[in-house]
Phi, psi and omega in degrees: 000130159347139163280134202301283211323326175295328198275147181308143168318321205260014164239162198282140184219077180294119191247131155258148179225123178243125122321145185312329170211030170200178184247123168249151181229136158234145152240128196281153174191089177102012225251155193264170184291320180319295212266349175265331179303320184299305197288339188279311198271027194225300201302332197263026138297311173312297151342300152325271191327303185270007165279312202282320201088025168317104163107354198247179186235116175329300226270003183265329192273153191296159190280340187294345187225355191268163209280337197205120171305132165295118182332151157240135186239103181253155178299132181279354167288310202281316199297317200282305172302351184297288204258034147254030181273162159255352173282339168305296173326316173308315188250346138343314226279302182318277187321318194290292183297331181295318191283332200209082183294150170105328195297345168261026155296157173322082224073353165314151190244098151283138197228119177237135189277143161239131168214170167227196201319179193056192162303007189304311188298349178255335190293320186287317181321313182308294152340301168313313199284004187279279200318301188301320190325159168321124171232170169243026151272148201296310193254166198240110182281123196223121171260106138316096171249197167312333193257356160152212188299290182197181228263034184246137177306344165323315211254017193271139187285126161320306194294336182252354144297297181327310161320316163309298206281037184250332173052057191300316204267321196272034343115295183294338177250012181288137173251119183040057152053047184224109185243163195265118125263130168061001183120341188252150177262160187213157146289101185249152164250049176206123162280156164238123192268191172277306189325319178233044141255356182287302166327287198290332185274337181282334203255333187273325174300245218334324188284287194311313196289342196277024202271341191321307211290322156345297178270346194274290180309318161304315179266358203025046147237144180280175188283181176220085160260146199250127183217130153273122125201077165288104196116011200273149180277145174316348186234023163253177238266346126339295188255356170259331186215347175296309215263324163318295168297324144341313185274355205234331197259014120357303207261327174279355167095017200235001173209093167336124161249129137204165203224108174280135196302345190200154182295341187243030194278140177257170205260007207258320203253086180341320197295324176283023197214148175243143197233120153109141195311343183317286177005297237300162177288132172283122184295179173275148203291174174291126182241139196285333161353098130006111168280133145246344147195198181323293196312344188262347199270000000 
C-alpha cells in the first residue's frame, strides 16, 4: 500500500485522533502535504495535551463529571449566624422528610445516633443499620444521624454535603489562603480558626439534635438517642455542644439518652447501655491534636 503522505493532493484521507474522552474524525481533502502536515502535528499535540490533562482547570469541567467538587468558600461569620437559626433546623427536618417521606408519622419509634471518637462513628453505623433493618414489629423504627436518613450516601441531608464542601477543619491549616484538595489548589478569602470550625460543626449538631423536638411532637413518642462515646475527648464536639443540648432536650421530656457501655451494644439488649446524661462516660482529658478533618471532631 502507498505511503498516504506520499499520494497526490487530490486524494481522500481520514485520520482519528482519540482523545481523553472523545473521538475526533478530520477529513483532510484535497489538503497539500505541507499544509496537511502543519495540521496533523498541531492536532496530535493537542491530543497530547488532553491525555496528560494539560491546560485544563477542574472549575472548566461540568460538577456532574469533575474529579473534585470546587470548594464552597463561605464567610465563617454567615455560617456561624446560619446554624445558630432554628430555621436551620426547620430545614434539616424539611430534608429529612424529603429523603424519607413518611418518616414523621404518627406512631414511628424515631432513634437518632451520636458518636466521638475512635471508631465510634462505625460501631453507631452498626448499630443504625440494626434498627433500620427489615422487622416484623408492630412498631416502625426509623434511625436517623447527623449525616442524613440512614447511613447510605444516598440518603445525606443537602444541608450536610454543603458542609463537606464547605471544608471547615481542613480551611484551618491553609498556609496563605491557599487549601488544597485532591491536589488542586483554591484561593479562599476568608480565614478560619479552630474556634469557628469548632463553632460551625457544633452549631450544626445541636440543630440536628434539636430535630428531636419535632419527631417527638409528630410521632408522640419520645425519641431514642444512641451515642457511642467511650474514649472521646472532652473538647471535642460532643461533650462540647451535643451532650449540652441533649441534656437541656432531656429536661424537656422529649428524649431518651443512652450511652453504650462496650463497642458491640446491641440497641435490643438493656444491659448494654447506661441511660440518661447523668450516665455519660467520663471523658478523656483534652486533647491537643490538630482535628484535620469531620471524622476528628
Amino acid at each position: 500500500m502507498p505511503d498516504p503522505i506520499g499520494e497526490s493532493a487530490d486524494s481522500g484521507l481520514a485520520l482519528s485522533i482519540k482523545s481523553q474522552h472523545r473521538i475526533c474524525f478530520l477529513k483532510v481533502i484535497s489538503m497539500p502535504t505541507k499544509a496537511f502536515l502543519k495540521k496533523f502535528l498541531a492536532l496530535a499535540l493537542l491530543s497530547i495535551m488532553l491525555c496528560c490533562g494539560c491546560g485544563i482547570q477542574n472549575a472548566a469541567i461540568p460538577q456532574s463529571t469533575a474529579a473534585v467538587i470546587t470548594p464552597i468558600f463561605t464567610d465563617p461569620a454567615v455560617k456561624l449566624a446560619e446554624v445558630a437559626s432554628s430555621g436551620f433546623t426547620t430545614g434539616l427536618v424539611n430534608e429529612a422528610i424529603d429523603l424519607k417521606p413518611g418518616i414523621n408519622a404518627y406512631g414511628n419509634q424515631i432513634h437518632m445516633g451520636y458518636w466521638s471518637g475512635g471508631n465510634n462513628r462505625a460501631y453507631l453505623v452498626n448499630t443504625l443499620n440494626s434498627i433500620n433493618a427489615p422487622s416484623s414489629s408492630a412498631v416502625t423504627n426509623i434511625a436517623i444521624w447527623d449525616e442524613g436518613v440512614n447511613t447510605s450516601s444516598s440518603y445525606q441531608y443537602p444541608a450536610y454535603i454543603t458542609m463537606n464542601y464547605e471544608y471547615w477543619y481542613e480551611r484551618v491549616s491553609e498556609v496563605n489562603h491557599i487549601l488544597i484538595v485532591n491536589g488542586v489548589s483554591y484561593v479562599d478569602p476568608y480565614t478560619v480558626t479552630l474556634a469557628n470550625a469548632n463553632d460551625i460543626w457544633g452549631g450544626y449538631s445541636q440543630r440536628y439534635a434539636d430535630m428531636t423536638t419535632y419527631f417527638y411532637e409528630k410521632t408522640g413518642n419520645k425519641v431514642k438517642a444512641w451515642c457511642f462515646v467511650q474514649g472521646a475527648y472532652a473538647n471535642r464536639v460532643f461533650y462540647t455542644y451535643e451532650l449540652p443540648q441533649l441534656r437541656i432536650l432531656e429536661a424537656a421530656g422529649v428524649v431518651t439518652v443512652y450511652f453504650a457501655q462496650n463497642n458491640n451494644a446491641d440497641w435490643r439488649n438493656p444491659a448494654d447501655w447506661l441511660v440518661g446524661t447523668e450516665n455519660a462516660p467520663i471523658p478523656r482529658a483534652f486533647s491537643y491534636e490538630p482535628i484535620r478533618n469531620i471524622y476528628e471532631r
